[in-house]
C-alpha positions in Angstrom: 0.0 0.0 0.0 1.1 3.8 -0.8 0.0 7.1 0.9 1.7 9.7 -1.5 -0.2 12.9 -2.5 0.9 15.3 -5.1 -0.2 18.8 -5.7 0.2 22.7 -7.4 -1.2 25.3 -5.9 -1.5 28.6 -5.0 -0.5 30.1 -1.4 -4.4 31.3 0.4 -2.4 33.1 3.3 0.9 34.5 4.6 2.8 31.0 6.4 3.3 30.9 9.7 5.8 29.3 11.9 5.3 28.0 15.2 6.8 25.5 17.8 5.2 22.7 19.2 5.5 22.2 23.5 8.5 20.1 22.6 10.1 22.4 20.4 9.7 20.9 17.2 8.7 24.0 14.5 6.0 23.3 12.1 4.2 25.5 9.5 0.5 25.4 8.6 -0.5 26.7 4.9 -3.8 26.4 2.6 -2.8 25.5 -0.7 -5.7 26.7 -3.2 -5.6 24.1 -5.8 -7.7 24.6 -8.4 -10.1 22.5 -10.6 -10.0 21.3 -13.5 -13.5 22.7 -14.5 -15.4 25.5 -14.6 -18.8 26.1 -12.6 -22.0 26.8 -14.3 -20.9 30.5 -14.4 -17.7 29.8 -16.2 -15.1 30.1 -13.1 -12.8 27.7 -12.2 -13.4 26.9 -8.4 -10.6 25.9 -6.4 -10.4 23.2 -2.9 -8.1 24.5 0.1 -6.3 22.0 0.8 -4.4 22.1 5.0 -0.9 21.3 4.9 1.9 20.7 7.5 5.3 20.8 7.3 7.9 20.2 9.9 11.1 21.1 11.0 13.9 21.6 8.9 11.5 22.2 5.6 9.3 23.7 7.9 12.0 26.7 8.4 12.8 27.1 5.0 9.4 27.7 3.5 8.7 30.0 6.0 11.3 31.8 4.5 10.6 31.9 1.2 6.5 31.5 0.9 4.7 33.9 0.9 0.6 34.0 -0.1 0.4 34.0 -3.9 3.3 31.7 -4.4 2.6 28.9 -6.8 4.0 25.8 -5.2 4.2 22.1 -5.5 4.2 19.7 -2.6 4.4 16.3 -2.1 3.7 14.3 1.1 1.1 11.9 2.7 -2.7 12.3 3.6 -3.6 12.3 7.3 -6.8 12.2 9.0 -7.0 13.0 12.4 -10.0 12.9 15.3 -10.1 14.9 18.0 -12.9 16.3 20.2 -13.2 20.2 20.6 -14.1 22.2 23.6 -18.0 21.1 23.7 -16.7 17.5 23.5 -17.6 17.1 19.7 -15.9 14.5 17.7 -14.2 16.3 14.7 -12.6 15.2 11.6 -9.2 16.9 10.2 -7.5 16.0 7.0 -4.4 17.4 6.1 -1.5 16.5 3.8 1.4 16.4 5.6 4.4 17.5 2.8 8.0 16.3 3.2 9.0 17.8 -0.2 8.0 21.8 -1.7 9.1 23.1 -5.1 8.5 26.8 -6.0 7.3 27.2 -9.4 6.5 30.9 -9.5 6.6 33.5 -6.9 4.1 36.3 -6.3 7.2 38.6 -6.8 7.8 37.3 -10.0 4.0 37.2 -11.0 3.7 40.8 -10.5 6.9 41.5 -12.9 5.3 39.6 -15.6 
């Protein structure tokens, strides 16, 4: 069996980079990926799609991304349970990337 996930998309926000309680950094983005086609009115809707990354690549994108920034990840899907504050059972999917390639930043969409 294989988990691998593969996708090019578009930074929704600004990353951030935290630490966990052990130390361990992480960063959190929305990639907007969009589909492949169009609504009823002609637009192309797009799925936001959670992603982590962690430590050492975690640092680096933080860097480098910024929202705007067409990217290309590659990682593993992961669905998590956990119960919020009103003890509700929630669901969380995220793609957890251990490999990001930038194919074209917002910088260099603007100069175009």
């Amino acid at each position: 069996m294989h988990n691998l996930v593969m996708l090019i998309g578009r930074l929704a926000n600004e990353p951030e980079l935290t630490k966990t309680e052990t130390g361990k950094k992480v960063l959190t983005i929305r990639l907007a990926v969009q589909r492949t086609y169009k609504n009823p009115d002609g637009i192309y809707e797009a799925d936001f799609i959670r992603c982590k990354l962690w430590d050492g690549i975690a640092e680096r994108a933080s860097e480098y991304c910024h929202k705007g920034d067409l990217i290309a990840v590659r990682g593993q899907i992961r669905n998590e349970t956990y119960e919020d504050k009103d003890s509700e059972k929630k669901y969380l999917t995220e793609i957890i990337v251990d490999k990001l390639n930038f194919l074209v930043t917002n910088k260099e969409k603007k100069q175009q």
